[in-house]
C-alpha positions as CSV (number, residue, x, y, z in Angstrom):
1,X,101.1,115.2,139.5
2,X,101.7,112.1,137.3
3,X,101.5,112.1,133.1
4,X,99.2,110.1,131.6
5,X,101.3,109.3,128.4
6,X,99.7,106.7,125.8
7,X,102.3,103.5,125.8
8,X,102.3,104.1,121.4
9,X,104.6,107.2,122.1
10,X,107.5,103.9,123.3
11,X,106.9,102.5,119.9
12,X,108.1,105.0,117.4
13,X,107.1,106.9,114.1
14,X,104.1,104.0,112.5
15,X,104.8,102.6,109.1
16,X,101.6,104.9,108.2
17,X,103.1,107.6,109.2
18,X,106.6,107.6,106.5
19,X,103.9,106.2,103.8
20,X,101.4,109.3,104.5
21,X,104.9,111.5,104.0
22,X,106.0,109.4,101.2
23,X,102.4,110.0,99.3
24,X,103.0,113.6,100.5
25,X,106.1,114.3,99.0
26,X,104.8,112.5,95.4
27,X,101.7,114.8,95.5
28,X,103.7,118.0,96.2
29,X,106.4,116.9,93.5
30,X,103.1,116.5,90.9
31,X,102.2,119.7,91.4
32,X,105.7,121.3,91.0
33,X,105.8,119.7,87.7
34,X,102.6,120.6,86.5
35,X,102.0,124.0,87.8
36,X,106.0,125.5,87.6
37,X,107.7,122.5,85.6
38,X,110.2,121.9,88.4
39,X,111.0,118.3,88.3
40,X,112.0,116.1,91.5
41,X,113.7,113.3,90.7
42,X,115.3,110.7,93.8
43,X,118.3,110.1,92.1
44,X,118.6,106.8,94.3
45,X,115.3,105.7,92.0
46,X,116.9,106.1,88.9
47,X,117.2,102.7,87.2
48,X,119.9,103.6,85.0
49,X,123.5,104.1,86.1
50,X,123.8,106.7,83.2
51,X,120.7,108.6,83.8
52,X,121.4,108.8,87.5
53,X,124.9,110.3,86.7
54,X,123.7,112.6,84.2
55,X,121.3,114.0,86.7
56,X,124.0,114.1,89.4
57,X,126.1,116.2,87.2
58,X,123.2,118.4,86.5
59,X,122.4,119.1,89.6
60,X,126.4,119.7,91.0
61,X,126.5,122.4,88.3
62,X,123.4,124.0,89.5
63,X,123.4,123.7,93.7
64,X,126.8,122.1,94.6
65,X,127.8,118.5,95.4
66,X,125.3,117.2,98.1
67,X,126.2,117.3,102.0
68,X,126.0,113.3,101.9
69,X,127.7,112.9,98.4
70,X,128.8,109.6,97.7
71,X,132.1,109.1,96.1
């Protein structure tokens, strides 16, 4: 029996599709803040050198260095 498969699945994940997760991550980290004050910060987004440090630190003492730490 032969597959009917669409020819989009050859093309990959749509640009739509990381800006819907992007969009879905902001709304979910919204909501952390306002409803438990849990703040997500990407520390890659950061404009300042010391604030991204300071946050790195921060988070080291309370998780653990990161799996994909840059040093």
């Amino acid at each position: 029996m032969t597959r009917l498969i669409s020819s989009i699945y050859s093309k990959g994940p749509s640009e739509y599709e990381a800006e819907r997760r992007q969009r879905l991550i902001r709304e979910q980290s919204e909501k952390a803040w306002r409803e438990r004050g849990i703040a997500v910060i990407p520390v890659d987004e950061l404009v300042s050198d010391w604030d991204q440090q300071a946050i790195t630190n921060i988070a080291n003492l309370l998780y653990g260095r990161r799996l994909d730490a840059k040093d």
